[in-house]
C-alpha positions in Angstrom: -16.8 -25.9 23.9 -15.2 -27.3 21.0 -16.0 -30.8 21.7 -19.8 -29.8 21.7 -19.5 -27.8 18.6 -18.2 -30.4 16.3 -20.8 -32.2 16.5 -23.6 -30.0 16.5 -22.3 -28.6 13.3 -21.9 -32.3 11.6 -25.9 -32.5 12.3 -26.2 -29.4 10.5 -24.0 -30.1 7.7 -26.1 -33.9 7.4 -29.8 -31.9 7.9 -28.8 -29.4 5.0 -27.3 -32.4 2.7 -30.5 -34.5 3.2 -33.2 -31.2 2.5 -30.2 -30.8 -1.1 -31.1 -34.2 -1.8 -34.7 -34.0 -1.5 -35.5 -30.8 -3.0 -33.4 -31.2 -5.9 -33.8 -34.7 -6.9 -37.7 -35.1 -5.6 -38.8 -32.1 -7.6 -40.2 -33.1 -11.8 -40.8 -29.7 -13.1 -37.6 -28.1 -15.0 -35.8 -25.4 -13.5 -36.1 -21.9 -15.0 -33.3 -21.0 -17.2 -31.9 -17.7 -16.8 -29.5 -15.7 -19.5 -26.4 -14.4 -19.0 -23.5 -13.7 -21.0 -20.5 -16.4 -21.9 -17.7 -16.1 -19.4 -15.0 -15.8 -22.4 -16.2 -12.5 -22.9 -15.5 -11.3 -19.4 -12.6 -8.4 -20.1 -8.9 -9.8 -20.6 -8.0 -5.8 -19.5 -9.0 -5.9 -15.9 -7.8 -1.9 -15.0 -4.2 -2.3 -15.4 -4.4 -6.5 -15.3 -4.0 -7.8 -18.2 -5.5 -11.6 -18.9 -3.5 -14.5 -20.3 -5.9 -18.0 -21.3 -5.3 -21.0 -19.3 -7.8 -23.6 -20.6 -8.8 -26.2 -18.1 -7.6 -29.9 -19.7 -10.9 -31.8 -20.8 -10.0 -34.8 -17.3 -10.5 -31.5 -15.2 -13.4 -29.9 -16.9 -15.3 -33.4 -16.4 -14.6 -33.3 -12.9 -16.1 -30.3 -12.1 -18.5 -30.4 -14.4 -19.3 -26.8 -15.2 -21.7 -25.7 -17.2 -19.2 -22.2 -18.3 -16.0 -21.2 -16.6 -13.1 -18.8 -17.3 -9.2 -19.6 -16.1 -6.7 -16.9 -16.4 -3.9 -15.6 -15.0 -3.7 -11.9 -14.8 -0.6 -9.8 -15.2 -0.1 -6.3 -13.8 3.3 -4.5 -11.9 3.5 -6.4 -8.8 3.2 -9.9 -9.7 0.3 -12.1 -10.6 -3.0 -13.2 -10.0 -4.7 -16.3 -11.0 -8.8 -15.9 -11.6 -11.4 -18.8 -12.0 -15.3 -18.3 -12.4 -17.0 -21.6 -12.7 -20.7 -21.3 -13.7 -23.0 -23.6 -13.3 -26.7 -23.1 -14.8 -28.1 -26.1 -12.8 -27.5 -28.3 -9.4 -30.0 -30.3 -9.8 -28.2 -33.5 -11.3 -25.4 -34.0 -9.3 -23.2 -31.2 -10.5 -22.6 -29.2 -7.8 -20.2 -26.3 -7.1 -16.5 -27.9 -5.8 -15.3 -26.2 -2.8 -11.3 -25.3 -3.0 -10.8 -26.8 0.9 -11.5 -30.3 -1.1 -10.2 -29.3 -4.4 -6.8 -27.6 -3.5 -5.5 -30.3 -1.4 -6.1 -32.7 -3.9 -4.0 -30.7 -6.1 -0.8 -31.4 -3.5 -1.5 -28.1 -1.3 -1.6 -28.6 2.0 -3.8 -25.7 4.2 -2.1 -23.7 6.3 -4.8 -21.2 7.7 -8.2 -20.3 6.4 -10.4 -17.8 7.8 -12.4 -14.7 6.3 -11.5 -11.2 4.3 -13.7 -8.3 4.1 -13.6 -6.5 1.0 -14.7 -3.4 0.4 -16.1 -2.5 -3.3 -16.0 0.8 -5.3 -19.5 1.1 -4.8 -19.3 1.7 -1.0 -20.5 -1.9 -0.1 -18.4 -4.4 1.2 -18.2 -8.4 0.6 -17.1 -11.0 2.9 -15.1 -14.2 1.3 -12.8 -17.1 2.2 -9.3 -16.2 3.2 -7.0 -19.3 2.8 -3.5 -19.8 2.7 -1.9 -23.1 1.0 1.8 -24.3 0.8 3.1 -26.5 -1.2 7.1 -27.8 -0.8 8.0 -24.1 -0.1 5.7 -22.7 -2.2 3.3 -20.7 -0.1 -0.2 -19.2 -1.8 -3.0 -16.9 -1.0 -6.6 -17.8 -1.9 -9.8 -15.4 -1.4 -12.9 -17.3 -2.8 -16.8 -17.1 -2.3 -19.9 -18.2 -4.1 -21.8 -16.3 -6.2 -25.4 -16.0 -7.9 -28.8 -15.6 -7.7 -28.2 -11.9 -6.2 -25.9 -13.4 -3.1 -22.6 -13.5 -2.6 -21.5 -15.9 0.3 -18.5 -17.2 1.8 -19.7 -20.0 4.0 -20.4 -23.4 2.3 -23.5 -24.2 5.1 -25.0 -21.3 4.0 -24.3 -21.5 0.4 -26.1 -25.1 0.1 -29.2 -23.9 2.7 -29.7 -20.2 0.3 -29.2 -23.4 -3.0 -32.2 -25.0 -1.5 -34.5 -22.3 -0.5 -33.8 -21.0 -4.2 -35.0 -24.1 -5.4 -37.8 -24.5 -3.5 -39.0 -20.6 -4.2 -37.6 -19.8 -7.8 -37.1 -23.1 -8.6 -33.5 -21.5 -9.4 -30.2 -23.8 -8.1 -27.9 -21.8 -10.7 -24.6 -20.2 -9.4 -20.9 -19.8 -9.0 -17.8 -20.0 -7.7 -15.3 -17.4 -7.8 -11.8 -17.9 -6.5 -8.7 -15.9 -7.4 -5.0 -17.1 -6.3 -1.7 -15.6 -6.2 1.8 -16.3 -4.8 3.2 -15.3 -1.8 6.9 -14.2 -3.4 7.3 -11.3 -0.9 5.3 -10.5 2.6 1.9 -11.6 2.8 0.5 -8.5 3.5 1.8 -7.6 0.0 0.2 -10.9 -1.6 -3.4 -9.7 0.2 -3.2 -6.3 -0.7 -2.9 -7.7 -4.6 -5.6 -10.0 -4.3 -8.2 -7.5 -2.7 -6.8 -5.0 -5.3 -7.7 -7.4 -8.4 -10.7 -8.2 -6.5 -12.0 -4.8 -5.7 -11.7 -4.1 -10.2 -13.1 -7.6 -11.2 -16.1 -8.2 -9.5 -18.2 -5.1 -10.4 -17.8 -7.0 -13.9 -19.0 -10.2 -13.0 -22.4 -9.4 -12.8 -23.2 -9.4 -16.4 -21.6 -13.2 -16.3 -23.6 -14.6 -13.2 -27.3 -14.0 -13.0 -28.9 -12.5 -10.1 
């Protein structure tokens, strides 16, 4: 089965590449702008978190080429987590969000296992994102991301790039986000999980106001 997989799901990765291309370079008319708040004013007191700054360097911010992000690290009584929100208003030019299985590696982490976490919200809904544990020397990391905007929140990259062009083809809207949040496996896993879902679970009822829907 795997053997017949692989490649069906390069076909699909090429088809939904080519319709990205043609949508958002072979349409003239500007995209709609949509308003949200600055990402420097999302809370530095996250529950009982509390946010330190960590400016990305000006090589790094041309890379990604963000139109707003935040980078912190957040403290709180059993360790650490590290929080990223890059924003960008517009995919249309060739910025496009980054995914972390490209970005991380690159970095000098090597991937370990990735897979998916369910998380489930104060609200009563749940959210599914990207597990993914990195390790770097003997350094070991857990990663939960997902992408984020225009009323979605996804894990997969396929379908983040197919709902990117549908958007732009009926609300002429390519704006969005990625959200990841790191911290360090110093103890059990489990315990390195159990933070991130934790931080998770108090953050992302705030990020709304940040990423338009």
């Amino acid at each position: 089965m795997p053997n017949y997989m692989s490649p069906l799901r390069l076909w699909i990765t090429v088809g939904v590449l080519l319709a990205a291309f043609v949508v958002l370079h072979g349409v003239s008319h500007g995209e709609a702008t949509v308003p949200h708040e600055a990402l420097r004013e999302l809370p530095l007191t996250v529950g009982n978190w509390a946010g330190i700054e960590k400016p990305l360097s000006d090589r790094t911010l041309q890379a990604v080429g963000v139109t707003d992000y935040v980078n912190r690290f957040y403290v709180g009584q059993n360790g650490f987590v590290q929080l990223y929100v890059g924003y960008y208003s517009s995919q249309r030019s060739g910025d496009t969000i980054h995914s972390p299985k490209n970005c991380l590696p690159g970095s000098g982490w090597d991937p370990v296992r990735s897979g998916h976490a369910v998380i489930s919200l104060p609200s009563g809904h749940t959210i599914i994102v990207n597990e993914y544990l990195i390790q770097r020397g003997l350094d070991r990391q857990l990663v939960l991301y997902w992408y984020q905007g225009r009323g979605r929140v996804i894990a997969s990259e396929y379908s983040s790039k197919f709902w990117m062009v549908a958007d732009a083809i009926s609300r002429n809207r390519t704006d969005g986000a990625l959200v990841r949040v790191i911290t360090p496996i110093q103890g059990s896993e489990s315990e390195a999980r159990a933070r991130l879902e934790n931080f998770t679970r108090l953050v992302f009822p705030r990020l709304d106001t940040f990423i338009p829907q």
